[in-house]
Structures are given as structure tokens and as C-alpha cells.
C-alpha positions as CSV (number, residue, x, y, z in Angstrom):
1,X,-35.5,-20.0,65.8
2,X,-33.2,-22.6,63.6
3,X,-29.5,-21.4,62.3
4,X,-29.1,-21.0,59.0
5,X,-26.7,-23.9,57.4
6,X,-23.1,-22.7,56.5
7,X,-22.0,-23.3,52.7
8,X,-19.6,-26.2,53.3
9,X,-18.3,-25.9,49.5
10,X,-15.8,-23.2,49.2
11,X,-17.0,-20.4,46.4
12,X,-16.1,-20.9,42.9
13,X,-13.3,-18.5,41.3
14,X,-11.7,-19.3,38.2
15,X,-8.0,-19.4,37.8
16,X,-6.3,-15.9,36.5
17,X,-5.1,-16.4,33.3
18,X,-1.7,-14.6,32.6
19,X,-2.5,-12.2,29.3
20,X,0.4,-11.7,27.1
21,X,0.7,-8.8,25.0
22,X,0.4,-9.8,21.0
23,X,3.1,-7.0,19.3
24,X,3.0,-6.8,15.6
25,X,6.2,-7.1,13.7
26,X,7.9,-4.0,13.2
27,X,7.9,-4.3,9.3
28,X,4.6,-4.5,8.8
29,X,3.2,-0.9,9.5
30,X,5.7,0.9,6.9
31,X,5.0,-2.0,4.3
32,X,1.3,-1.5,5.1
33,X,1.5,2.2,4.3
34,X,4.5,2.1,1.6
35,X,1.6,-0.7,-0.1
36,X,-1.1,1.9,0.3
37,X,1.1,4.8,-1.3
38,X,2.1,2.8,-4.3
39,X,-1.4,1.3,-5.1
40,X,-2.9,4.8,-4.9
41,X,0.3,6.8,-6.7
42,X,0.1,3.8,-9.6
43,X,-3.5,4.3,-10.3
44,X,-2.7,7.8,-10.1
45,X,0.4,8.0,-12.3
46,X,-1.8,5.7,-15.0
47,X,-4.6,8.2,-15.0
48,X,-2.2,11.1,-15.2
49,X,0.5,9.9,-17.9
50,X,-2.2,8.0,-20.1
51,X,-1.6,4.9,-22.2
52,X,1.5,6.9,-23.7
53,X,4.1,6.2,-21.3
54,X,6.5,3.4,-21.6
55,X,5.7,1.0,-18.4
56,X,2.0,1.7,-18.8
57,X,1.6,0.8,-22.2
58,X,1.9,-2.9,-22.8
59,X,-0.1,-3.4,-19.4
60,X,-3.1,-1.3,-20.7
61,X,-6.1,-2.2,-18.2
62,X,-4.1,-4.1,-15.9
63,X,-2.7,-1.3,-14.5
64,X,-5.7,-0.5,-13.0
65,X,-5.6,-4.3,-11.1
66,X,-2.0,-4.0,-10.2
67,X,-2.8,-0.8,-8.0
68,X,-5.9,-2.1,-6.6
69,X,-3.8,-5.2,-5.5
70,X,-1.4,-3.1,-3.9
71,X,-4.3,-1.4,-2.2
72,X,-5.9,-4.5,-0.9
73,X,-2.6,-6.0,-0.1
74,X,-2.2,-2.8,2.6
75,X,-5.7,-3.6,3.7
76,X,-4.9,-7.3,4.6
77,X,-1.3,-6.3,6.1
78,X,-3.7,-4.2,7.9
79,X,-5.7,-6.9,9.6
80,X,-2.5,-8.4,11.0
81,X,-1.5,-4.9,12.7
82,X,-1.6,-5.0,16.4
């Protein structure tokens, strides 16, 4: 009965790549949550204190924009967060 042939070519194993740890800064998780708390405590305050009150009035309707930007602002910050 013939011998099987020996592989000449050594196996194929691909080089270990060295994996480095990605940290997030250490700002960016209070800013993140302080941007979250003021978005929602602005819509919240506008709601509450009406039209009547004195940094609410001559913003009218954009009050409602400048909370939801602080809102989505958290939400990108949040993207970043490692």
C-alpha cells in the first residue's frame, strides 16, 4: 500500500494583531448627561412657566428647538462614548 504525501507547505496562521483598548474622554459622559438634563428640564421649564416668563418670551416656539438640540446633541456625544 502507497504512503500518503506529507504537506511540504507549512499551515497558514495569520499574524496576531495587538488590540488596543479605545477609552472615551473623560468629559464626555457628564456633558453627555448634563446635555440630556438641560434639553429635557428646558422643554420642561417652557411648558411649565408658559410664554410669560422673561427668557421664554422673545424665543416663543424656538424654545421647543433649543431643547430638542440639546437632546440630540447628548445622543451624538453618545455615539462617541466608549
Amino acid at each position: 500500500m502507497p504512503n500518503s504525501k506529507v504537506r511540504k507547505k507549512a499551515v497558514y496562521t495569520p499574524p496576531q494583531k495587538t488590540t488596543t483598548v479605545k477609552v472615551s474622554p473623560r468629559w464626555l459622559a457628564p456633558v453627555m448627561v448634563a446635555s440630556w438634563i438641560l434639553g429635557i428640564g428646558w422643554i420642561a421649564a417652557y411648558y411649565i412657566v408658559g410664554r410669560t416668563g422673561p427668557v421664554f418670551e422673545p424665543l416663543g416656539n424656538w424654545n421647543l428647538a433649543i431643547g430638542f438640540a440639546l437632546i440630540i446633541f447628548g445622543v451624538v456625544l453618545s455615539t462617541k462614548w466608549r
